[in-house]
N, C-alpha and C positions, 0 to 999 in steps of 0.2 A: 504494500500500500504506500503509495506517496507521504510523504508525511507533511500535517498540515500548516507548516511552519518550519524558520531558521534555511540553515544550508549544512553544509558540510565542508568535511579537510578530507586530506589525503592520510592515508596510513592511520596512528593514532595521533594525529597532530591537534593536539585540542589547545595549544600552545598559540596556534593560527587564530584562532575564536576571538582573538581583542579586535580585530581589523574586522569583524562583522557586526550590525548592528545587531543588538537585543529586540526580541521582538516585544512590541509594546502590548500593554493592557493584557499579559497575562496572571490570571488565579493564582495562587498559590495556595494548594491544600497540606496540610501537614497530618500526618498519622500517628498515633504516640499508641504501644504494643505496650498492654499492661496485664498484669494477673499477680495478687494478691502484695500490692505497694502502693498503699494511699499516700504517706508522707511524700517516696519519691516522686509519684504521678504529681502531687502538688508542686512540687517544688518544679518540676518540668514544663507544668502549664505557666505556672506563673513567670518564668524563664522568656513561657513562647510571648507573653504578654507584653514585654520590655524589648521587643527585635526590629533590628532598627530596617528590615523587611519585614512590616508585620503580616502576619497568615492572612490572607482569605478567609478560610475554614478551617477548625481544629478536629479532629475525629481520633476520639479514645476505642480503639477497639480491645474488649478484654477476653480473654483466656478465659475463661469459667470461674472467675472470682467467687468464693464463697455468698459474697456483700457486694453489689453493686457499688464502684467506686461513686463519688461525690467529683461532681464537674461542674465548673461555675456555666454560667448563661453565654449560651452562644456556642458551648463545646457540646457536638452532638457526641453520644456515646451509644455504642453495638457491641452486641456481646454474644458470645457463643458458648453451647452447655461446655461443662468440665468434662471433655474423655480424656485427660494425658495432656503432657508438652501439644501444641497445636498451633503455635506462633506464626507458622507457615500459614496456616487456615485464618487464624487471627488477622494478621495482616492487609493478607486477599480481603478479607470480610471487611477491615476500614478502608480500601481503597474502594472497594465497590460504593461505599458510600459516599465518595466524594463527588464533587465539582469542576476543580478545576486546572489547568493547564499544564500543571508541574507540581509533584509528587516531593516530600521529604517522609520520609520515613526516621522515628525514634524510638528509643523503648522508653518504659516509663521512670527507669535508673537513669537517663541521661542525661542530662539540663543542659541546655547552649546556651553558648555565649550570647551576646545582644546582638553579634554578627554571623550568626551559625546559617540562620536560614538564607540571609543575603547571599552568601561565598556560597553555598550551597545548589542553588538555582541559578547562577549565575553562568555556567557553561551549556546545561539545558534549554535552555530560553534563548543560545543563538543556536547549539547543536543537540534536535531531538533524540539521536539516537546515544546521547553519552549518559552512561552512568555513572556518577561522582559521589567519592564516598568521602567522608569527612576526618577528622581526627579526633578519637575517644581516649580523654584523658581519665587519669584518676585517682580519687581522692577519700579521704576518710572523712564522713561531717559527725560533727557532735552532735549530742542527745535533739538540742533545739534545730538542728540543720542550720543554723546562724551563719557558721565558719567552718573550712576544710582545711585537711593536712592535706599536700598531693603526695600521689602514692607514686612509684615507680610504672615507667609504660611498657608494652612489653617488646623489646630489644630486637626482635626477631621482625616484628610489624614495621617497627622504624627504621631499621637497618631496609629493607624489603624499600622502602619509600624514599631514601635519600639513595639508594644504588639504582634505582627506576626514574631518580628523576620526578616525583610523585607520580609514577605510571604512565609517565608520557613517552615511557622506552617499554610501555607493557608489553607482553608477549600470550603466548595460549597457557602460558601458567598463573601468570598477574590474577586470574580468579579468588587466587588465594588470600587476598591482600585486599577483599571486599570483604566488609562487614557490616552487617543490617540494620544494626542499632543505631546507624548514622550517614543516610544513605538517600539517595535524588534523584529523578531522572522525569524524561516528559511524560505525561499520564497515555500519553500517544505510547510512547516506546514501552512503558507496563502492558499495555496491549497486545502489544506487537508481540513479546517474549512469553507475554501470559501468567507475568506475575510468579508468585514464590509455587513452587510445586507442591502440595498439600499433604502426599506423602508421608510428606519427613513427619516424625511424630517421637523424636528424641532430640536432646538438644542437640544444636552445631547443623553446620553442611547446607542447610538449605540458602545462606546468601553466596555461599560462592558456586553453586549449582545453580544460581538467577542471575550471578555474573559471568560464568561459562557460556550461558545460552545469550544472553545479552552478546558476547566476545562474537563465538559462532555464528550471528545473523548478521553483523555488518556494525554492531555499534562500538563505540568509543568508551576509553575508562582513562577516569581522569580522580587524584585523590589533590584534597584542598584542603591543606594545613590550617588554613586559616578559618575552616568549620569547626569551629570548635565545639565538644558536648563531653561535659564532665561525668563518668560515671560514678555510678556512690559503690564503692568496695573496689578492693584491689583485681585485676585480670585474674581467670581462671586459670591460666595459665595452662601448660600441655599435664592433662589428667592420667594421661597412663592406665585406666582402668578401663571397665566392660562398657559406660559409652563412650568412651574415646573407638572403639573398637565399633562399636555401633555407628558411631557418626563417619570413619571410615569406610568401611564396607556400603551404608548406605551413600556417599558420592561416589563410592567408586561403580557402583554399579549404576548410576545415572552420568556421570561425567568422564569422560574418553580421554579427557586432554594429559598430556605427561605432565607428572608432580601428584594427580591425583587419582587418573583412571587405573585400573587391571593392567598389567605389568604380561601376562600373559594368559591367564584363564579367560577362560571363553567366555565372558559376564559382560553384562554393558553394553552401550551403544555403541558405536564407531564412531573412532577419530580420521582415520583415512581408508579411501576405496578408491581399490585400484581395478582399472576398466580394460579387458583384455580384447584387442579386436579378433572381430570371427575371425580373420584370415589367417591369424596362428594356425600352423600345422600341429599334428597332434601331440609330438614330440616339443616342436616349441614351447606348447600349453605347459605340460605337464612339468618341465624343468625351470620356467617360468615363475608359477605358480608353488612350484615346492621349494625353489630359492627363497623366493616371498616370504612363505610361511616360517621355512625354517630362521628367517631374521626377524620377524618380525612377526610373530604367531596372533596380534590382537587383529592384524589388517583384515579387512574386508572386500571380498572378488564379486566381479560382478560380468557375469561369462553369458556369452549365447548360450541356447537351450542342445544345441550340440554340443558343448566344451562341459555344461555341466552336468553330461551325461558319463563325458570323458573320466572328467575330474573324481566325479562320483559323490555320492552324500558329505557336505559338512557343513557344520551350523551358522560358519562364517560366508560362504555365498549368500551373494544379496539380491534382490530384483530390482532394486530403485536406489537411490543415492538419498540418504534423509535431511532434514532440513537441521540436522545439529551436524551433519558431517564437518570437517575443516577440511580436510584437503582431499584432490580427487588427483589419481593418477592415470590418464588417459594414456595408456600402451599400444603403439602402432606397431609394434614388432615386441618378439619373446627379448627376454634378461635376466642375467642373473648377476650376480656381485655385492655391492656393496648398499642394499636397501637399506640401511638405517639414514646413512647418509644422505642416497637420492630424498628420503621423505622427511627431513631433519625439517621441511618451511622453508618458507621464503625472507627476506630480511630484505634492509634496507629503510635508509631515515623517514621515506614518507609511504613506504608500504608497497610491497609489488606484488600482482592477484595472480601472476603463473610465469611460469619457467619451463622453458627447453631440456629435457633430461638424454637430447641424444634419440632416446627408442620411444619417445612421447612427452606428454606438457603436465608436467604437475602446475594443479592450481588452488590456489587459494579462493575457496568458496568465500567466506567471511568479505573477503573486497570483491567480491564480484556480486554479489548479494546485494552487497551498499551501492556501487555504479548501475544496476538493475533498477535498484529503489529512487534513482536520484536520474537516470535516464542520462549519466555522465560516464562514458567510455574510460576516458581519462585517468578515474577515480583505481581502474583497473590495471595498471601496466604490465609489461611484459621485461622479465630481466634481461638486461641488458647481454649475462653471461652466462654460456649453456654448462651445465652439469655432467661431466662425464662419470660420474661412480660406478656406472651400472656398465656392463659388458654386455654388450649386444646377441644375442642369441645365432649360432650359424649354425651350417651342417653337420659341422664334426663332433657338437655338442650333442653327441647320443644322450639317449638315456640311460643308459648302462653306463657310460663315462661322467655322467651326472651321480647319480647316486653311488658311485664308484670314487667319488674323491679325485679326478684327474681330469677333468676337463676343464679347459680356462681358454 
């Protein structure tokens, strides 16, 4: 779908976005994720009251609070029964109540600064498809909430953000480095992605599983130091126990990309598919394809109805290319060698959607998706330099000299 408003950069260049204008006169609705924290939800609202972008709309949606929280006038609140963690579900449930143009997302532990939701909306509002996520700091308050100690941040997030650049050097694993509690984007692009996946029903995984799929359709991720939002208690920091291990498995079996997908078990969507043409000989196909796998065992083939008769049953042949794919590798001839390499992506400062590998064009879905949506060729280029890793498939390349260890 077109999107109704702003423009676009090239690559993740959200760094471009000062040289376009803001589009005027839009909403701002904010959603604040709560279940069973009155003091903090107060102290949150009262936060959003004092912002020197004041909200449009405030929308409490709560988790199954025992008590219906207390909201002053003007903050509508939705709430859904108590089965379990449901934040996921929660959330979805105060965006559907909203209004208007651009989306902040908080929980009810986080209070912002007076500048949280300005810095916040401020990349949105010329680029619909970026998600920005902001900076949770944190702190100890006393009994009254009056006064904070700041607590320490945690080391791994921040290192992640000054080595990215605030995500402006993001790549297919930057997912990692979005977090929910403090988080923007156009109410258009919530749309577009479809919002948190309702699934998740343990803590963690579900905002970087809404920034994987955000990544994979064509949009932008951008992190702004300057959002600030104060958490009350120190970071959870890495738990090491039975949900650390739940919250695991469950991204890994929804998110493909490396840093977070299946490493090699057969689980999960596909991060790349690779497209074999009919006119592989049979022998081609077959040392092709078992190259493939044997480097790279998560990929996914995508064979004529002869080759996959050849190939023979397995769970990784595909019929379609899906819309969270990342990269596709169109094969006009057999290969075998060095696939990790050929499928490593594309790079470059302002983003390139496909590359010459020699025996066909790997492409980067994600920028071809965005030049699609935006009807700009441009958006999509072609690398400048072809890929040799892969060795082209010839005669001598029996099959028997294949699985035999000597053919090169």
């Amino acid at each position: 779908m077109t999107p109704p408003f702003g423009s676009t950069v090239p690559g993740n260049r959200w760094d471009l976005a000062e040289a376009l204008t803001p589009e005027p006169d839009l909403r701002v609705s904010v959603v604040v994720s709560h279940y069973e924290q009155p003091r903090e939800l107060a102290r949150t609202l009262a936060a959003l009251a004092h912002q020197t972008r004041v909200p449009d709309e405030i929308v409490v949606t709560d988790d199954g609070s025992a008590v219906a929280p207390t909201v002053p006038d003007g903050v509508r609140l939705v709430r859904q029964e108590d089965h379990g963690f449901r934040v996921a579900a929660a959330r979805n449930h105060g965006v559907e109540a909203t209004t208007g143009d651009l989306l902040v997302l908080l929980d009810a532990d986080t209070a912002p600064e007076p500048d949280c939701v300005a810095a916040l909306v401020d990349l949105p509002s010329r680029l619909p498809e970026c998600l920005v996520v902001g900076r949770r700091r944190y702190a100890s308050y006393d009994e009254g909430g009056g006064s904070r100690r700041e607590l320490p941040e945690p080391a791994w997030l921040a290192d992640a953000y000054v080595a990215s650049r605030d995500l402006l050097d993001a790549d297919e694993t930057s997912h990692r480095f979005v977090i929910g509690a403090v988080l923007a984007c156009s109410r258009w692009w919530w749309d577009e992605v479809a919002g948190f996946d309702e699934s998740f029903s343990s803590y963690g995984g579900e905002d970087w599983d809404l920034a994987h799929r955000s990544w994979v359709r064509g949009g932008l991720l951008a992190h702004r130091p300057d959002a600030v939002a104060w958490h009350d208690g120190p970071d959870a920091g890495p738990r090491g126990d039975a949900g650390s291990l739940v919250e695991s498995v469950a991204v890994a079996d929804r998110v493909a990309a490396p840093g977070t997908g299946w490493r090699g078990l057969l689980r999960g969507p596909a991060d790349v598919v690779v497209a074999c043409a009919p006119v592989m000989t049979p022998t081609e196909l077959l040392v092709t394809v078992d190259s493939l796998w044997s480097s790279v065992p998560t990929a996914r083939v995508q064979l004529s109805a002869e080759h996959r008769r050849l190939v023979g049953e397995d769970p990784r042949l595909v019929d379609v290319v899906g819309d969270d794919v990342r990269l596709l590798l169109d094969l006009r001839h057999g290969a075998m060698g060095d696939w990790v390499s050929a499928l490593r992506g594309l790079d470059g400062p302002d983003g390139y959607a496909a590359r010459d590998v020699g025996v066909g064009t790997l492409t980067d879905l994600r920028l071809r998706r965005r030049a699609e949506r935006w009807g700009r060729a441009a958006l999509a280029p072609l690398h400048p330099e072809v890929d040799r890793s892969l060795t082209p498939w010839a005669p001598r390349h029996t099959l028997e000299a294949w699985v035999g260890g000597w053919a090169r």
